[in-house]
C-alpha positions in Angstrom: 0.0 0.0 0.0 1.4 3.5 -0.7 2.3 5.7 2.3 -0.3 8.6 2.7 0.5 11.1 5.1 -3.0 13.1 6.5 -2.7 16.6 7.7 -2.4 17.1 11.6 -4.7 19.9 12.9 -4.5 21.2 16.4 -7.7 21.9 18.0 -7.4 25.5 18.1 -6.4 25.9 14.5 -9.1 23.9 13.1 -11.7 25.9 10.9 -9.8 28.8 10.4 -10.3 31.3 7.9 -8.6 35.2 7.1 -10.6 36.6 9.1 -9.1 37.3 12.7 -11.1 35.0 15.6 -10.0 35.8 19.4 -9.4 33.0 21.3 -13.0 32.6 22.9 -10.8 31.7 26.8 -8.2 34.7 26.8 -10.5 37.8 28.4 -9.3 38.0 31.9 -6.4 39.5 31.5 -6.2 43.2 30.1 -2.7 43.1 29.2 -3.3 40.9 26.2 -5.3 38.4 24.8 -4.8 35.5 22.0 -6.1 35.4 18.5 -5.9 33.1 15.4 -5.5 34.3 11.5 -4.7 32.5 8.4 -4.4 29.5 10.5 -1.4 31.1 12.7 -1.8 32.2 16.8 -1.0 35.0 17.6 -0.7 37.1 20.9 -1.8 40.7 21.2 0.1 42.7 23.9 -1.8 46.0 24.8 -0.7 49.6 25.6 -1.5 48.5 29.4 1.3 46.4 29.4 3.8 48.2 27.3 6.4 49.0 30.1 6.1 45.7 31.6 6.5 43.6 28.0 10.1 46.4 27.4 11.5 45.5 31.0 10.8 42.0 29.8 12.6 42.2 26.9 15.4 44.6 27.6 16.5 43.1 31.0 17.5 40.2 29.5 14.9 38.0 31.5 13.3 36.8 28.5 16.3 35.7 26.7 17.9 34.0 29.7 14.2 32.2 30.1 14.1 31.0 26.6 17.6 30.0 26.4 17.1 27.7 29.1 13.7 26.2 27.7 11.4 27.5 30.5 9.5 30.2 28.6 7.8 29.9 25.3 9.5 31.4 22.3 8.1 34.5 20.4 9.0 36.9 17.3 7.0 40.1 16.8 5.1 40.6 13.9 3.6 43.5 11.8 1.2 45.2 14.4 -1.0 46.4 11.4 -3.0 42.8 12.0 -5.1 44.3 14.5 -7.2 47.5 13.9 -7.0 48.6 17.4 -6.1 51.7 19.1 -4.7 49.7 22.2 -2.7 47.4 20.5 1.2 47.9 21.7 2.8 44.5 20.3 2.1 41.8 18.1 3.5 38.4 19.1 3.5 35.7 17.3 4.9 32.4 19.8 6.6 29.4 19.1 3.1 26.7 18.6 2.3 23.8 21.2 1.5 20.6 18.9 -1.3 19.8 22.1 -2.9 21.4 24.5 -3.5 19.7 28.1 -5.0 20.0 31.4 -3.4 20.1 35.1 -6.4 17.0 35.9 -4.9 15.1 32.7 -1.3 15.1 33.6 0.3 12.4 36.3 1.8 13.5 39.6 5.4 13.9 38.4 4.1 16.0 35.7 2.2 18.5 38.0 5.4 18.3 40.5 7.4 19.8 37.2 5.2 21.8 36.3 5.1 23.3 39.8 8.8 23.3 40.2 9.2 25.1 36.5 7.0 28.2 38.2 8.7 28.4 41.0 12.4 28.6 39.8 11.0 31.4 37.1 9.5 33.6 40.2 13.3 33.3 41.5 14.9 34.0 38.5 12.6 36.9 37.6 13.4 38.2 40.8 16.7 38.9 39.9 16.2 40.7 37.2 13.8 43.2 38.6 10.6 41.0 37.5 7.8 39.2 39.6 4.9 36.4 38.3 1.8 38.1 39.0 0.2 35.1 38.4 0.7 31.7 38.8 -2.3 30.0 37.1 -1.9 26.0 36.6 -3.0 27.1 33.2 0.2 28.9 32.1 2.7 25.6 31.8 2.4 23.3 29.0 3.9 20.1 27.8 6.5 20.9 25.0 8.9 18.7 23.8 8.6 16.3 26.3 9.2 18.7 29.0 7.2 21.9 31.2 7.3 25.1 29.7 5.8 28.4 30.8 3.4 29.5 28.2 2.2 33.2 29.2 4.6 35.7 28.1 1.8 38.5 30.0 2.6 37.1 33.5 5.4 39.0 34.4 5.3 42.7 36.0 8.0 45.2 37.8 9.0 44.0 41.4 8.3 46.1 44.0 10.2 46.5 46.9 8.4 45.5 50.1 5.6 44.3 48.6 4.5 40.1 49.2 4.3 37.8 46.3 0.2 38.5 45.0 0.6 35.4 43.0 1.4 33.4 46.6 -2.3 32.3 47.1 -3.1 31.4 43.4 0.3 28.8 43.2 -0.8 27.1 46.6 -4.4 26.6 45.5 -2.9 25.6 42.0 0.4 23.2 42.6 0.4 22.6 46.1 -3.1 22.0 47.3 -3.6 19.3 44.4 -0.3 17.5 45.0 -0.6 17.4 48.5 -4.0 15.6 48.3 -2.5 13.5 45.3 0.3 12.4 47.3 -1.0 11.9 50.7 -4.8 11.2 50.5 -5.8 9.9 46.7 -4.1 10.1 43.5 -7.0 10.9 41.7 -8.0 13.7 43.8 -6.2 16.3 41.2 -9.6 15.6 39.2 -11.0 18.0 41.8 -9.2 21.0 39.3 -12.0 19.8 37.0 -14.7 21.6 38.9 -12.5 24.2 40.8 -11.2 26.7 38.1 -9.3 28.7 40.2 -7.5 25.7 42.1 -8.5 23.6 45.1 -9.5 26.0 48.3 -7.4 25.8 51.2 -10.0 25.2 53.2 -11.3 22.0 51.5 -7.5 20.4 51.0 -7.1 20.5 54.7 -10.3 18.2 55.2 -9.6 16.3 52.7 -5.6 15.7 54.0 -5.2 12.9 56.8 -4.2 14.1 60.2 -0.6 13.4 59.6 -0.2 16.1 57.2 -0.2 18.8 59.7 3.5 16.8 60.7 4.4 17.8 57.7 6.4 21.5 57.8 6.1 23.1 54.4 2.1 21.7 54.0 1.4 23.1 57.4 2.8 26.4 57.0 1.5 27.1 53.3 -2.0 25.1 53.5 -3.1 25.0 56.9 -1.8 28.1 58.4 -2.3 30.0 54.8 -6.0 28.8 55.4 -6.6 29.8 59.2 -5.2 33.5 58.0 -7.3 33.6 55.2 -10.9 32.8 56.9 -9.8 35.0 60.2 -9.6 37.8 57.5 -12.2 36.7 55.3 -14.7 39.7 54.7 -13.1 42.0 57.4 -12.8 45.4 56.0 -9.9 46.1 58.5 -6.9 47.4 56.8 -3.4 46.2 58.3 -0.5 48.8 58.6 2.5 49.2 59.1 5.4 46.6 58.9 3.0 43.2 58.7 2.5 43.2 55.1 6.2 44.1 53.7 8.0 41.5 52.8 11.6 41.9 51.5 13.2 40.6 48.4 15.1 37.6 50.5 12.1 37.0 52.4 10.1 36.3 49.1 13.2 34.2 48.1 12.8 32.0 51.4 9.3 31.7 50.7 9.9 30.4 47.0 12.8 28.0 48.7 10.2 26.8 51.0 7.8 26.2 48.7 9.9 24.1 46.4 11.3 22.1 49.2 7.8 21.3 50.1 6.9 20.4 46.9 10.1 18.5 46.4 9.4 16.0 49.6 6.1 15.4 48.3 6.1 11.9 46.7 4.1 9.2 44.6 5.7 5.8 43.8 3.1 3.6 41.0 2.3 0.4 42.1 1.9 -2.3 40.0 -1.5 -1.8 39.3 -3.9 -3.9 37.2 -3.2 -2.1 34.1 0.4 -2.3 34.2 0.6 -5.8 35.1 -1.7 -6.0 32.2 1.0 -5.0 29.9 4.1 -6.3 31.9 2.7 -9.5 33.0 0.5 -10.5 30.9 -1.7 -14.0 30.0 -0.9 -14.0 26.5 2.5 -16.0 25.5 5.2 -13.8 23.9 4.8 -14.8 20.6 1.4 -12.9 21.1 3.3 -9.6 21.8 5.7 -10.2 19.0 3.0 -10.6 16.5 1.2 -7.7 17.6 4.6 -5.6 17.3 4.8 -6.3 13.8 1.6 -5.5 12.3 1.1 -2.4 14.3 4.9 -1.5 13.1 3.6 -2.8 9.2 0.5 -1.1 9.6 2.3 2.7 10.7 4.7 2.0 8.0 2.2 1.7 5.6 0.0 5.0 6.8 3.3 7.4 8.1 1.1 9.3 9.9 2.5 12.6 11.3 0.8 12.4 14.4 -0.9 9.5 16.5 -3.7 9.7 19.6 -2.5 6.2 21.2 -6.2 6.0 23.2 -4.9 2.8 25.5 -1.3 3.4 25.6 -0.9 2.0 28.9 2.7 3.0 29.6 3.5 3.6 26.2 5.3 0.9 24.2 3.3 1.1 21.2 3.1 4.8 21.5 7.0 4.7 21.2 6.9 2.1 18.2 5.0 5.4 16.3 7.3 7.9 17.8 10.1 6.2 16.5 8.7 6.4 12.7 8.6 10.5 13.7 5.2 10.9 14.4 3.8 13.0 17.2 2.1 11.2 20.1 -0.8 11.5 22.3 0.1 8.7 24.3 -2.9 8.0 27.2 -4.3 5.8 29.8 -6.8 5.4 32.3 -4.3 4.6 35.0 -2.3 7.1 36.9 0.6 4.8 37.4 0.6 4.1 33.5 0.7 7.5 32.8 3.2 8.3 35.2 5.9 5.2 34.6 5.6 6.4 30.5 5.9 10.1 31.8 9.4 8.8 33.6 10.4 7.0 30.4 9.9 9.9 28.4 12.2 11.9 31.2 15.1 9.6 31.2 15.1 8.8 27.9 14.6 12.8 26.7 12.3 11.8 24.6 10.5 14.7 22.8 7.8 13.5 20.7 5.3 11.6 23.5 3.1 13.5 25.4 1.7 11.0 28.1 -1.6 12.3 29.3 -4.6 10.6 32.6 -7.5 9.8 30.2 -10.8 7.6 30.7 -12.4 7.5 28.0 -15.8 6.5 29.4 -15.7 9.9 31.3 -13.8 12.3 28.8 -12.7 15.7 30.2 -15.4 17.3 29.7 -16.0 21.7 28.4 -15.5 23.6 31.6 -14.9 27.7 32.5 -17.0 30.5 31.3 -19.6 29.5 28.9 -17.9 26.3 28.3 -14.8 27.5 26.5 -12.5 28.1 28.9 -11.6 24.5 28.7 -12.9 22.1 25.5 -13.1 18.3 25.3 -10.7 16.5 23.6 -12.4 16.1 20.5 -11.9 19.3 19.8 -8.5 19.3 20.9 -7.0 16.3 19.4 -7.1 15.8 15.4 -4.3 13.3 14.4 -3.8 11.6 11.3 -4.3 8.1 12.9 -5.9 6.4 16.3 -4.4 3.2 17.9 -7.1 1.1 19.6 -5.1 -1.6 21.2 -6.6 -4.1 23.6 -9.3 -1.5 24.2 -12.6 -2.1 21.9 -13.6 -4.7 25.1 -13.3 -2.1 27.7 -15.5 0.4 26.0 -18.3 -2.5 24.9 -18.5 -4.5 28.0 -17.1 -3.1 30.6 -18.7 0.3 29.7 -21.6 -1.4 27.9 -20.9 1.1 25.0 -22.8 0.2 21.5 -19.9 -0.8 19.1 -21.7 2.3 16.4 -21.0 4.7 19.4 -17.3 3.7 19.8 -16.4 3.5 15.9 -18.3 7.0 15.5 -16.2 8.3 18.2 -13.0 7.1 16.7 -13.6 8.8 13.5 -13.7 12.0 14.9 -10.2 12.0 15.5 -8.5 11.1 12.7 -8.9 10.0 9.1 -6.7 6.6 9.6 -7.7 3.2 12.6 -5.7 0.6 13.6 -7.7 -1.4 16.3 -7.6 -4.7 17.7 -10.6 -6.8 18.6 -10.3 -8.9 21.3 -12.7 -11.8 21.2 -15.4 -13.1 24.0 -13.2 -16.4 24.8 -10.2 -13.8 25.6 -9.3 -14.4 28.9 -9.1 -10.6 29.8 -12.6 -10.7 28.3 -13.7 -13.4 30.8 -12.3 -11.2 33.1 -14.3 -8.4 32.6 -17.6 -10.9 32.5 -16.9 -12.4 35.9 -19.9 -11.9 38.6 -22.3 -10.5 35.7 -24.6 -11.7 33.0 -23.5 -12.0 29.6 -26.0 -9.3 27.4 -23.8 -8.7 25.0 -24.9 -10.7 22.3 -23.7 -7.9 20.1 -20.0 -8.3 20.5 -19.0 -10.9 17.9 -16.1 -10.1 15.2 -19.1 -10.1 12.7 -20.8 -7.9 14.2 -18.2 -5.6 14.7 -16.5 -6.0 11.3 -20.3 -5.1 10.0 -20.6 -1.9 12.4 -17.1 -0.6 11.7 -17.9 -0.8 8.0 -20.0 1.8 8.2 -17.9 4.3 9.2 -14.5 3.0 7.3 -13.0 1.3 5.1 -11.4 -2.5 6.4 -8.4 -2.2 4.2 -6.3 -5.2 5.9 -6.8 -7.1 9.2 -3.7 -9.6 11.0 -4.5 -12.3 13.6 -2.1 -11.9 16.7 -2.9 -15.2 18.5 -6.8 -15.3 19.1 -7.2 -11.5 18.6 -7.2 -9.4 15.2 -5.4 -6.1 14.4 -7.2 -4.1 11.6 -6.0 -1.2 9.2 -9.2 1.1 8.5 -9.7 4.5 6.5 -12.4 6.3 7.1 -15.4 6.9 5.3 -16.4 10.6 3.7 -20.2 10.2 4.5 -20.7 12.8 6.4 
């Protein structure tokens, strides 16, 4: 079959035409916003923030930032592409492939991305600068690594005065990791519904009593909260020398933070969906088989960019990495996620970008009007899905209609390679232990009959009992 290569679309590219569209999420802050034309993003710097964007620039903090990979890139453009009297500075910034959430990323990834802030509030510090925010939101995954992504976040430093961004990086970072790494690993899902970070108030119910022992979380959670709600909606204004806070102060207060963040720990246990991969009940020849045609099937697609939607902790996602495609590599399981987001580490791997999904319960539109945050359909166009070891999940132990799952997958990508795992599977047996077999449905006729509607079968490989299948999909739309 000849290689065909699809066109990889990020989600907030897709659509685009001439005409200039503001990004429907960037509002709350007046010193810029972000907008898209001729399929290119760009960021608008207002006359608000003219002095702080010049200090920026000719201090040398951006440089040093970028140079070391922490900051997002930028050039300035022709600042004709706006109409507007307010406009100071057209940006146009280096693009993320993807777009992810703090509730989608494993611990280790919200620990970096935590860490990343911090050590750019002490370096900005140096050079005269402070964070005035330190929003979750403004760190991205890029090239395998954190990067700060809000070139608008920086303002002068002024002498004396606390860190206003303090608050905002504890109900952000710290609150979430602390409950991740002490009470539940899936409590960082609480960010779903709590836009502005988890309160104070509810992380230190939520944390077990032993927390308190723990210095940093008790200093910067449960002491932070007890100030806050003796002051909460007193109109009394505090003089004086209580609110000043020195430069080295605000350095010991970053120091502390990080330290606490630092102790903070998660180790993955072999949980059932790693020992489903690492210790399996299929023979090695099984594994071996599947390697190939999945490896036959990408060489015959070359797709530019892949959304592995089972990836476990990523071996097949690195089998398309290594043809140079771009990866959405994710899993149900935090301890997948998190073992493929140490892989990616050690190995520097650049091209993987290991993200907490379940696909039964997809992150759903959040924020103002539903647009501060969009699902992933609308996020994640790639040339080509991997299915593997998954369709059995989704139809039994989800009782999802196969039509539902194959119209799913098509919105995603033009190109399908999925395996069907039969009823005498033993994972299958598995799944249909203590409950009644209904689904008369799920037969590999049925579902080479339902999948045929919405693509094209153009090959199919047996890898022991299961089959691997090559689809295209259908323009019938």
């Amino acid at each position: 079959m000849e290689t065909l290569k699809g066109k990889s679309l990020q989600f907030s590219l897709q659509n685009m035409k001439n005409s200039i569209r503001k990004e429907s999420s960037s509002f709350r802050d007046p010193s810029g916003f972000i907008f898209y034309q001729n399929n290119k993003i760009y960021r608008a710097v207002t006359q608000l923030y003219k002095n702080e964007y010049d200090l920026l620039i000719i201090s040398g903090l951006y440089d040093l930032l970028k140079e070391r990979g922490l900051l997002i890139s930028h050039k300035e453009v022709n600042g004709t592409l706006l109409q507007e009297s307010n406009i100071y500075k057209i940006l146009e910034p280096e693009l993320i492939k993807r777009i992810s959430y703090p509730y989608e990323w494993s611990f280790s990834q919200l620990k970096d991305a935590a860490l990343l802030t911090l050590k750019i509030q002490e370096i900005s510090l140096t050079y005269g600068m402070s964070l005035k925010d330190a929003s979750v939101y403004n760190i991205q995954f890029h090239k395998g690594r954190p990067i700060f992504i809000d070139t608008l976040s920086f303002e002068k430093y002024t002498e004396n005065k606390p860190w206003k961004a303090y608050g905002q990086f504890c109900r952000h970072f710290l609150a979430p990791l602390a409950l991740m790494s002490q009470t539940e690993i899936h409590l960082n899902s609480l960010l779903k519904n709590n836009v502005d970070g988890i309160s104070l108030d509810l992380t230190r119910k939520l944390l077990p009593f032993c927390a308190r022992f723990h210095f940093g979380l008790y200093l910067h959670l449960y002491l932070h909260s007890k100030v806050q709600n003796k002051y909460q909606g007193s109109n009394i204004k505090v003089s004086g020398t209580s609110y000043k806070l020195s430069k080295n102060s605000m350095i010991g207060i970053i120091l502390s933070l990080r330290q606490s963040i630092e102790t903070l720990k998660w180790a993955p246990i072999n949980t059932e969906w790693v020992e489903y991969q690492e210790n399996g009940v299929h023979p090695e020849t099984y594994k071996i088989q599947k390697t190939e045609v999945v490896k036959n099937f990408l060489s015959q697609v070359g797709p530019e960019s892949v959304f592995d939607m089972g990836a476990n902790t990523g071996y097949f996602s690195r089998l398309a990495a290594m043809k140079g495609a771009d990866v959405i590599s994710c899993d149900i399981d935090p301890a997948c996620v998190e073992k493929n987001y140490l892989t990616i580490k050690q190995n520097k791997e650049e091209n993987i970008l290991p993200l907490l999904f379940d696909l039964l319960n997809p992150s759903p539109a959040v924020g103002w009007a539903n647009e501060g945050r969009v699902t992933i359909n609308k996020r994640f166009k790639t040339d080509l899905v991997l299915a593997l070891a998954l369709i059995h999940h989704l139809c039994i132990r989800g009782n999802i209609p196969l039509d539902k799952v194959a119209a799913y997958f098509r919105q995603f990508s033009e190109w399908l390679i999925i395996e069907f795992v039969p009823k005498t599977d033993p994972k299958v047996q598995v799944l249909l232990l203590n409950r009644k077999d209904i689904f008369n449905e799920y037969t590999q006729e049925k579902f080479e009959a339902v999948f045929s509607l919405f693509y094209q079968i153009l090959d199919f490989k047996n890898a022991g009992e299961r089959v691997i299948y090559l689809m295209r999909r259908k323009d019938n739309d």
